[in-house]
C-alpha positions as a LaTeX table, in Angstrom:
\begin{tabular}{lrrr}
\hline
Residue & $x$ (\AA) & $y$ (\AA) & $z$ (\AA) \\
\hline
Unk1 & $-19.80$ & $-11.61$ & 5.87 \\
Unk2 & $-21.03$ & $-12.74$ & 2.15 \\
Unk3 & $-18.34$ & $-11.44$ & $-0.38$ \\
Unk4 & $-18.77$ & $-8.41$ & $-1.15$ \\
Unk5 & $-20.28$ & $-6.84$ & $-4.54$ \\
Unk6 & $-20.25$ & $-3.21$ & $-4.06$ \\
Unk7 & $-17.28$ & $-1.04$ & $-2.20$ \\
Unk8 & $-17.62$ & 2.50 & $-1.49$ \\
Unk9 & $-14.30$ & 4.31 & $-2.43$ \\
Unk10 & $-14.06$ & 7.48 & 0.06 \\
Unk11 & $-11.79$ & 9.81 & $-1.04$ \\
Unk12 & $-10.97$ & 8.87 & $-4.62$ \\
Unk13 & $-6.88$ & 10.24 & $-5.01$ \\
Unk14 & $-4.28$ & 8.58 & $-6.34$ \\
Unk15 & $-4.81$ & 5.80 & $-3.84$ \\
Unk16 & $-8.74$ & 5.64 & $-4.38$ \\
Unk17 & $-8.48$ & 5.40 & $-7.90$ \\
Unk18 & $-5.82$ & 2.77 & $-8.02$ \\
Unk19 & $-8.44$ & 1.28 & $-5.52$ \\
Unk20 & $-11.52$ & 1.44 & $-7.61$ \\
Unk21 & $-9.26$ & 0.39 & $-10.87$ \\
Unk22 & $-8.69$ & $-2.98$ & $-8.98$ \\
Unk23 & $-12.23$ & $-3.43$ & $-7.47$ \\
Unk24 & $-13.75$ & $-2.95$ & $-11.51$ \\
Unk25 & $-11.47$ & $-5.22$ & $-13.01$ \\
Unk26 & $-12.68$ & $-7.91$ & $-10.16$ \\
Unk27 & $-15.98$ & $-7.22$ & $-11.38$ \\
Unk28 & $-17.64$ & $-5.57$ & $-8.32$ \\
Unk29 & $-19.46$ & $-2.21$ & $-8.45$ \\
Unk30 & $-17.59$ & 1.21 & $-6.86$ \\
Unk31 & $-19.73$ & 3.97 & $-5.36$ \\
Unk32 & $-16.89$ & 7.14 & $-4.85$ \\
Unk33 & $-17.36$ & 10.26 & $-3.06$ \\
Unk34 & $-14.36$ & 12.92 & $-2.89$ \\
Unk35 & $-14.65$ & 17.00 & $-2.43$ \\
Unk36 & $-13.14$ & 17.58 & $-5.39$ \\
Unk37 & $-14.49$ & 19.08 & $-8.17$ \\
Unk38 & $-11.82$ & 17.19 & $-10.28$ \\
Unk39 & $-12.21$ & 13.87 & $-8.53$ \\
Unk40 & $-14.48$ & 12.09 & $-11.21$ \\
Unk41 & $-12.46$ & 12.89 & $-14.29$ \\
Unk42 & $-9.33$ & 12.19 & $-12.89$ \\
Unk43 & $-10.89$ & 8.69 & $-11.52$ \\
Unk44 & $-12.77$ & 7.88 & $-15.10$ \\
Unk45 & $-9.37$ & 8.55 & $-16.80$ \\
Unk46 & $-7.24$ & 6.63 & $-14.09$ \\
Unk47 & $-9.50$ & 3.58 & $-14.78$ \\
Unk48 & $-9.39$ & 3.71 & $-18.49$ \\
Unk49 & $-5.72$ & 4.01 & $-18.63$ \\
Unk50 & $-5.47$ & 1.43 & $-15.31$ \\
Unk51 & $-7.70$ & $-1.42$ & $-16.77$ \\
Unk52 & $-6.90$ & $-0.96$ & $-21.13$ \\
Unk53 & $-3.42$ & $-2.03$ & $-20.00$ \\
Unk54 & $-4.82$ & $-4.97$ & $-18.29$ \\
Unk55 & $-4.23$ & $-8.34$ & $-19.57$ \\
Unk56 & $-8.03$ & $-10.14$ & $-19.89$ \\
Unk57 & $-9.03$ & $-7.05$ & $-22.72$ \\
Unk58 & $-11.86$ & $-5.77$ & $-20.23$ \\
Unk59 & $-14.84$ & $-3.95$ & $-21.97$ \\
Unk60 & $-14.13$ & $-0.26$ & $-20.50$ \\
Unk61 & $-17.87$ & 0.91 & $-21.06$ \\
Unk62 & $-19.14$ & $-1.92$ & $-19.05$ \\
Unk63 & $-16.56$ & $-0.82$ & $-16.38$ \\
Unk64 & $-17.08$ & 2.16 & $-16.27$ \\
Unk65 & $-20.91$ & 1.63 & $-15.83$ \\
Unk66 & $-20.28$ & 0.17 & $-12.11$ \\
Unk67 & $-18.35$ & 3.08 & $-11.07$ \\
Unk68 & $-20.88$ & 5.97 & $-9.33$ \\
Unk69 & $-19.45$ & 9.05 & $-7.92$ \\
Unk70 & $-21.94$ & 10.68 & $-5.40$ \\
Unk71 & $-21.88$ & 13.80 & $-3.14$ \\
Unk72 & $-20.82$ & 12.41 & 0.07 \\
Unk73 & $-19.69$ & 9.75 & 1.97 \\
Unk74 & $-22.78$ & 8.82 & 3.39 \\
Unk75 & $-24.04$ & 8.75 & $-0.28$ \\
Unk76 & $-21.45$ & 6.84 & $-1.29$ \\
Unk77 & $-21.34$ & 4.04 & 1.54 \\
Unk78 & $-25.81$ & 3.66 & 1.01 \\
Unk79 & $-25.91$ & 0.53 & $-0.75$ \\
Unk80 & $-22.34$ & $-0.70$ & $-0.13$ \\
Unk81 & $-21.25$ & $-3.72$ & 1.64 \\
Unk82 & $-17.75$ & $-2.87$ & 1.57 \\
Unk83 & $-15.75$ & 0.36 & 2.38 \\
Unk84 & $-12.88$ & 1.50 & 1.30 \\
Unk85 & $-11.14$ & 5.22 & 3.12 \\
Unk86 & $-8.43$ & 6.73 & 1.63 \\
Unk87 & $-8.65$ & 10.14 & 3.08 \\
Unk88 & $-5.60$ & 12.37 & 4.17 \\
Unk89 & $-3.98$ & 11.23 & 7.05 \\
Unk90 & $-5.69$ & 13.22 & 9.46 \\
Unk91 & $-7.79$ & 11.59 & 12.32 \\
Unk92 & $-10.39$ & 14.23 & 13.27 \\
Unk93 & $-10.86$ & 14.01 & 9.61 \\
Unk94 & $-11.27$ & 9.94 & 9.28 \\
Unk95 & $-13.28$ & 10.04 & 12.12 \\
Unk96 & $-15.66$ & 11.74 & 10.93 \\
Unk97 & $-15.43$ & 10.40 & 7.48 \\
Unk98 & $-15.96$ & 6.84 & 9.45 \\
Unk99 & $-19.25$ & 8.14 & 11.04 \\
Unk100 & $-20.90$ & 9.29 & 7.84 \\
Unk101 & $-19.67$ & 5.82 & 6.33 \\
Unk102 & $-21.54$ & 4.36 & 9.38 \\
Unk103 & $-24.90$ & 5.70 & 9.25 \\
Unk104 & $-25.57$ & 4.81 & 5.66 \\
Unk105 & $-23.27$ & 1.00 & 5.01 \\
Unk106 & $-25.11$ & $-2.07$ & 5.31 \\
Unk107 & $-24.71$ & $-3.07$ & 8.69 \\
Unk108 & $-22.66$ & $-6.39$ & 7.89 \\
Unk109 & $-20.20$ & $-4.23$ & 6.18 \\
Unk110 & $-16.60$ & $-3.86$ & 6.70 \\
Unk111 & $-15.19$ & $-0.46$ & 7.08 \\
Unk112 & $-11.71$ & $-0.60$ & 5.95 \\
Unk113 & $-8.73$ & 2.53 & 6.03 \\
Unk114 & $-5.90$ & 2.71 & 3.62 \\
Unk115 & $-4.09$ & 4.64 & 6.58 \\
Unk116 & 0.04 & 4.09 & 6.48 \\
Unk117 & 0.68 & 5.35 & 9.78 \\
Unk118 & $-2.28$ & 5.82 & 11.92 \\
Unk119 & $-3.37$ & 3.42 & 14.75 \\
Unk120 & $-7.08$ & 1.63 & 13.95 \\
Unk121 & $-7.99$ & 1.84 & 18.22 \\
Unk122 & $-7.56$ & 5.56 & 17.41 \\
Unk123 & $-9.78$ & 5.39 & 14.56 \\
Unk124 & $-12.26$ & 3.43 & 15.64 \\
Unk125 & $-12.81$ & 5.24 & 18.89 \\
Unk126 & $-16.11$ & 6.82 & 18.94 \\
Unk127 & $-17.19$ & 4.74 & 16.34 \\
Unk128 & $-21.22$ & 2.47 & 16.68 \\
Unk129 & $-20.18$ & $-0.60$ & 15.28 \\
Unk130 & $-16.55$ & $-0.90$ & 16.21 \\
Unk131 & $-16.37$ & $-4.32$ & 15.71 \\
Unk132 & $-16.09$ & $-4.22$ & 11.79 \\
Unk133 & $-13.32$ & $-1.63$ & 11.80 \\
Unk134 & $-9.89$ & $-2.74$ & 10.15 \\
Unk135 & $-7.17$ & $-0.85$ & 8.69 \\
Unk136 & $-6.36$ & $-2.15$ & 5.36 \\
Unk137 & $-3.12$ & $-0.43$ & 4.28 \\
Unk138 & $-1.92$ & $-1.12$ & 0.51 \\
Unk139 & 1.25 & 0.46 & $-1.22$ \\
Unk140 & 1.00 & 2.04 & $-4.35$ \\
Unk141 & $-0.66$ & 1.50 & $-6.88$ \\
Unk142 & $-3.01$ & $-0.67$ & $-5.27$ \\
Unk143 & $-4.13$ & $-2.05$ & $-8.50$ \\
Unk144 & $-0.94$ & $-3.42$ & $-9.23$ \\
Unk145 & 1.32 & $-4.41$ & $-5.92$ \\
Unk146 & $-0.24$ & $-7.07$ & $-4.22$ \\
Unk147 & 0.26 & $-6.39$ & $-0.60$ \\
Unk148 & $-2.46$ & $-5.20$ & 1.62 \\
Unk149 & $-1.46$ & $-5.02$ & 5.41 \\
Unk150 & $-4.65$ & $-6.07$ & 7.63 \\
Unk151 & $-4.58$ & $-4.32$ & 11.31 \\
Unk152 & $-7.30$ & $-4.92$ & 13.82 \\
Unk153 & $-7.92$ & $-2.35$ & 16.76 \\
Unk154 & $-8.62$ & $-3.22$ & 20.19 \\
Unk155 & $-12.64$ & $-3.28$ & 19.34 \\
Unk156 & $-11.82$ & $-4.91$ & 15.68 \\
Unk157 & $-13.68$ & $-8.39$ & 15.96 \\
Unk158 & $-11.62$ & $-11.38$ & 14.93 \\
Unk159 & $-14.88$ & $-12.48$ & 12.50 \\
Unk160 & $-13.52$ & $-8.94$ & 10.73 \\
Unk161 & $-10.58$ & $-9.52$ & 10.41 \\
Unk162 & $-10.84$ & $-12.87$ & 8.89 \\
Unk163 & $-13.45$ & $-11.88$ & 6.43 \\
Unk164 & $-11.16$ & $-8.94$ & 5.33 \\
Unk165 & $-7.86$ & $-11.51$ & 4.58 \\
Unk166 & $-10.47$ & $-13.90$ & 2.70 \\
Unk167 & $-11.98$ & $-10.27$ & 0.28 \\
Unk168 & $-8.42$ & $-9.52$ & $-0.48$ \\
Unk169 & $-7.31$ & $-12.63$ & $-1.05$ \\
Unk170 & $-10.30$ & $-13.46$ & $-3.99$ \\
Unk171 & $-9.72$ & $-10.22$ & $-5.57$ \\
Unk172 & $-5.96$ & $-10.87$ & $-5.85$ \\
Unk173 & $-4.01$ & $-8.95$ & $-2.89$ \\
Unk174 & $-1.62$ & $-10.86$ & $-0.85$ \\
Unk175 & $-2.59$ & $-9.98$ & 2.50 \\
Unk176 & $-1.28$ & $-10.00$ & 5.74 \\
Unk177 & $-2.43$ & $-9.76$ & 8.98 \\
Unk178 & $-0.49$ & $-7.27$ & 11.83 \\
Unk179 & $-1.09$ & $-9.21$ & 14.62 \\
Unk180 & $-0.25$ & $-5.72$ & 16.76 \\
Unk181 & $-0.79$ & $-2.38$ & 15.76 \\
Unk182 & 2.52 & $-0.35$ & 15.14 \\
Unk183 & 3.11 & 2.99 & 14.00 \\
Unk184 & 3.67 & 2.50 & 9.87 \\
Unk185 & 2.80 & $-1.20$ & 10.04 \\
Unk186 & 5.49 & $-3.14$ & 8.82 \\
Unk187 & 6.12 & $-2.57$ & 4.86 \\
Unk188 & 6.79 & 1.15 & 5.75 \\
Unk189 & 9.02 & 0.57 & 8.80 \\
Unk190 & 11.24 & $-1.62$ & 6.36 \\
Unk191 & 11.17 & 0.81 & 4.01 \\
Unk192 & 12.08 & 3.46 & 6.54 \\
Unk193 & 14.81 & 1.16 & 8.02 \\
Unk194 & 16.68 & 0.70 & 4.71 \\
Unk195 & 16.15 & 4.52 & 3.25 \\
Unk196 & 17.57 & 5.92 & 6.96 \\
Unk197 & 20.65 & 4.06 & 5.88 \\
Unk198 & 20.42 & 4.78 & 2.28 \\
Unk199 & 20.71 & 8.98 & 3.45 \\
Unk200 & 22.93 & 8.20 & 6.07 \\
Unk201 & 25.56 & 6.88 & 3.04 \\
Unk202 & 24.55 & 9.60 & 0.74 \\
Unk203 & 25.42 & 12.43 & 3.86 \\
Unk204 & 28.50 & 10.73 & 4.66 \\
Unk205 & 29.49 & 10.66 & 1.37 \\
Unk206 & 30.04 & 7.12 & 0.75 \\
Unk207 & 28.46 & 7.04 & $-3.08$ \\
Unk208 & 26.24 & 9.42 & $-4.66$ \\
Unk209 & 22.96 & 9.27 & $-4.26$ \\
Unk210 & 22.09 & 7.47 & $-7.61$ \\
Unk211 & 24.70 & 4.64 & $-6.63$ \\
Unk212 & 22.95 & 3.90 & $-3.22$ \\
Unk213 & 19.80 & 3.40 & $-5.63$ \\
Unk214 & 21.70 & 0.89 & $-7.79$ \\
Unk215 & 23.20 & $-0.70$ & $-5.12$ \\
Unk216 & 19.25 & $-1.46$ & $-4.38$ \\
Unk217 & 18.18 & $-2.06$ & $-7.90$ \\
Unk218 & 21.24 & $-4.28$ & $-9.22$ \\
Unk219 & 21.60 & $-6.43$ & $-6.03$ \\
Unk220 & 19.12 & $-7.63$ & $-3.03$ \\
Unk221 & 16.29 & $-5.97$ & $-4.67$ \\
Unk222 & 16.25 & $-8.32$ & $-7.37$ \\
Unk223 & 15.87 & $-11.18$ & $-4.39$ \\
Unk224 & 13.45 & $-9.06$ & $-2.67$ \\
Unk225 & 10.94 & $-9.48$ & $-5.60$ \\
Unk226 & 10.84 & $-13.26$ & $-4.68$ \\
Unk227 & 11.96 & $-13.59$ & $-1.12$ \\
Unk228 & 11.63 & $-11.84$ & 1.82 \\
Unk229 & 14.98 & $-10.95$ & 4.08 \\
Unk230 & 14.70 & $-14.08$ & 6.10 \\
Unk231 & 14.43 & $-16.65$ & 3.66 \\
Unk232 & 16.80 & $-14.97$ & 1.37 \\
Unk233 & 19.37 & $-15.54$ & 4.47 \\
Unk234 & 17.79 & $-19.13$ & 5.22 \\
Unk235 & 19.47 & $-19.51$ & 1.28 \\
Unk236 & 22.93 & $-18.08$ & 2.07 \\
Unk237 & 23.07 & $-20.22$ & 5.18 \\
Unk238 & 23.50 & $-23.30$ & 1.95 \\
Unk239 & 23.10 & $-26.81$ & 3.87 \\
Unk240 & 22.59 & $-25.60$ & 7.32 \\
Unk241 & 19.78 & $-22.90$ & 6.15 \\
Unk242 & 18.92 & $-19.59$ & 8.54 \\
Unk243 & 20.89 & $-21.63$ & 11.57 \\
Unk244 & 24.10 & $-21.71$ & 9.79 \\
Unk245 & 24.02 & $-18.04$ & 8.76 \\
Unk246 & 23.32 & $-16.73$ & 12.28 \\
Unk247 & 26.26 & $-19.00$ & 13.66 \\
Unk248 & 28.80 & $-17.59$ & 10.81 \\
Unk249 & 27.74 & $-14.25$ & 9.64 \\
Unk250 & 25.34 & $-13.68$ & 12.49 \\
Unk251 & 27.93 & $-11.39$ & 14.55 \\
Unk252 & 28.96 & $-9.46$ & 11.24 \\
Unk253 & 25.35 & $-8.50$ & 11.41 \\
Unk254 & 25.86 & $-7.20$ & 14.59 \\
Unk255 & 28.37 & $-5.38$ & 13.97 \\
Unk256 & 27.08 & $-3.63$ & 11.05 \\
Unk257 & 23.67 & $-2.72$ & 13.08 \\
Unk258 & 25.88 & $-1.10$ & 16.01 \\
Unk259 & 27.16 & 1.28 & 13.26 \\
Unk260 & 24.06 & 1.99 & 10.74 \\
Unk261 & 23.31 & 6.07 & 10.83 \\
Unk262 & 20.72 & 8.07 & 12.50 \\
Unk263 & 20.74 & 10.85 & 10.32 \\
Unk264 & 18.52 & 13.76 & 10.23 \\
Unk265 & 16.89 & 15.07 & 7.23 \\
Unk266 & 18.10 & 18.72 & 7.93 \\
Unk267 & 19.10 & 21.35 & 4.93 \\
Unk268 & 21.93 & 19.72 & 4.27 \\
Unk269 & 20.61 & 16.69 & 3.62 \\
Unk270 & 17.45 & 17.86 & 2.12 \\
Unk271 & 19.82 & 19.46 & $-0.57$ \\
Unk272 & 21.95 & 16.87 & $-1.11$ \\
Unk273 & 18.73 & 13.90 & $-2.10$ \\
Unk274 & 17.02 & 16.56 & $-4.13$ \\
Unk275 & 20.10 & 17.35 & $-6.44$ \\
Unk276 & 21.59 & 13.98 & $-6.48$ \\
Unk277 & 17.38 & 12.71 & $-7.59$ \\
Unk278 & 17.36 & 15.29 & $-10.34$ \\
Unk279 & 20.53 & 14.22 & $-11.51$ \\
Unk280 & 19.24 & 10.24 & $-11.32$ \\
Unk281 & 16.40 & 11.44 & $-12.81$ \\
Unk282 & 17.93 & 14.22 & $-15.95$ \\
Unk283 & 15.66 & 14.90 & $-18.21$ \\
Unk284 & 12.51 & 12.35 & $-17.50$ \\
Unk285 & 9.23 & 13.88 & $-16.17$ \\
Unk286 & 7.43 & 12.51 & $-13.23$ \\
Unk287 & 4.74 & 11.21 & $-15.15$ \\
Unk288 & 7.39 & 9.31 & $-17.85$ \\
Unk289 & 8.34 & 7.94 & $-14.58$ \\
Unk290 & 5.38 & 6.79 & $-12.92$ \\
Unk291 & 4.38 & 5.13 & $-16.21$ \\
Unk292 & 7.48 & 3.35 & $-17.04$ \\
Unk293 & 7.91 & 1.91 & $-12.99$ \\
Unk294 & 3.97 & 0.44 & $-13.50$ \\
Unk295 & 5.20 & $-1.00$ & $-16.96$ \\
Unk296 & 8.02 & $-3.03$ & $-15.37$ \\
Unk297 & 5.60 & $-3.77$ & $-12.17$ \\
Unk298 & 3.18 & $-5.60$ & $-14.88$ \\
Unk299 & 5.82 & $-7.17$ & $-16.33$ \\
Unk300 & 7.89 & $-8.42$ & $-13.28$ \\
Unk301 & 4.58 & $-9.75$ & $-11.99$ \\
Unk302 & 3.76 & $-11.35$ & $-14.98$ \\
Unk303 & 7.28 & $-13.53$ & $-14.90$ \\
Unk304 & 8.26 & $-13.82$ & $-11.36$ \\
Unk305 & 6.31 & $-15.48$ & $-8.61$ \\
Unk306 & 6.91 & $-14.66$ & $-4.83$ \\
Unk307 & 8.60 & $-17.50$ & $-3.54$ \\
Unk308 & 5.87 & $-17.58$ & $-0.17$ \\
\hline
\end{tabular}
């Protein structure tokens, strides 16, 4: 596959726009296509505000010249040599979404899902050309956090998924490649891992909820930004790396694992995370919120490097 030069943005949320926001600042061309009768204006205005706090200056007339919204799907994918789905997560819906996107995308094209839970073999199934199928999950915002997580399905070629790794790669994603698929991929079953605990403490009453957050913040996240869980062991192990710290804390571990909660997110709970958010929260609107997190995103990236 030659690098691509225009993506087709299906379904043009939160998610799509971040998407499209990314793809302009690389410089390619975005065709979008969402039912919405607010989609377009509340894409325009996500770019503007996505790319003006950008760091190169970029000429926001010129970028918003490449971006197209059309009628539909198929509309949107004529022309294309990239796709990019960000539909809900419902498969009857995807599926058909993906056969629209299939009669009308150059036939070289990779058709790529921003699913975070559902399994590409289901997708693809039913599909012409299931060969150049991938799932290519990001977290939010896309046009910010670098991971994309790259799943083949059972019909995905490995020419696909290749290609895929390399697009992401030149337009700045740190991709990586799910060598089986598993329900939520692997970012989200982390993230699942550590809030089940996180509720599990707030429910048992250990700290409030706003503590458990800190306890995040002030601590391991910090290490998190520039290593991942093993080598931030392999570093507490000192001289004798990852061996040492399995030998001495490696039963601790254990230990703690045999006891971590499996709570359930019934009233009680429910009650107990949404007062103990507001009260983290007070005063501060979702939007202050959302703006200051992608405001000390841009400037964590800017100063710390992943350590991979």
């Amino acid at each position: 596959m030659s690098t691509p030069k225009t993506i087709a943005i299906i379904g043009a949320g939160t998610i799509g726009a971040s998407w499209a926001s990314l793809f302009l600042a690389r410089g390619l061309s975005v065709r979008c296509s969402d039912p919405s009768a607010e989609a377009e204006t509340f894409t325009r205005a996500y770019v503007d505000r996505a790319l003006s706090e950008a760091e190169n200056s970029l000429d926001l007339a010129e970028a918003q010249s490449r971006l197209n919204f059309l009628a539909t799907p198929g509309e949107a994918a004529d022309g294309a040599d990239f796709a990019q789905e960000n539909a809900p997560e419902r498969l009857d819906l995807k599926r058909r979404l993906l056969a629209e996107i299939e009669e009308s995308i150059a036939d070289t094209a990779i058709i790529a899902s921003s699913t975070s839970g559902l399994m590409p073999s289901d997708m693809q199934n039913g599909m012409t050309r299931p060969e150049r199928f991938i799932v290519g999950h990001p977290f939010n915002p896309p046009h910010l956090l670098p991971l994309v997580e790259v799943v083949g399905g059972r019909q995905t070629s490995q020419e696909t998924i290749a290609s895929a790794l390399t697009f992401y790669a030149e337009i700045g994603k740190r991709p990586i490649h799910l060598r089986k698929e598993i329900n939520g991929h692997i970012a989200n079953r982390l993230q699942a891992a550590l809030w089940r605990e996180a509720v599990h403490l707030a429910v048992e009453g250990v700290a409030s909820v706003s503590d458990i957050d800190a306890a995040v913040v002030a601590g391991p996240g910090l290490r998190w930004a520039l290593m991942g869980p093993h080598l931030t062991l392999h570093l507490a192990g000192g001289d004798g790396g990852i061996d040492k710290f399995i030998g001495h804390l490696g039963p601790a571990f254990e230990s703690w694992w045999a006891e971590l909660g499996s709570p359930r997110l019934d009233a009680n709970a429910r009650t107990l995370l949404s007062e103990g958010v507001r009260e983290e929260v007070g005063t501060r609107q979702l939007s202050e919120l959302a703006e200051s997190r992608d405001q000390a995103l841009k400037n964590l990236l800017k100063f710390s490097k992943p350590l991979f």
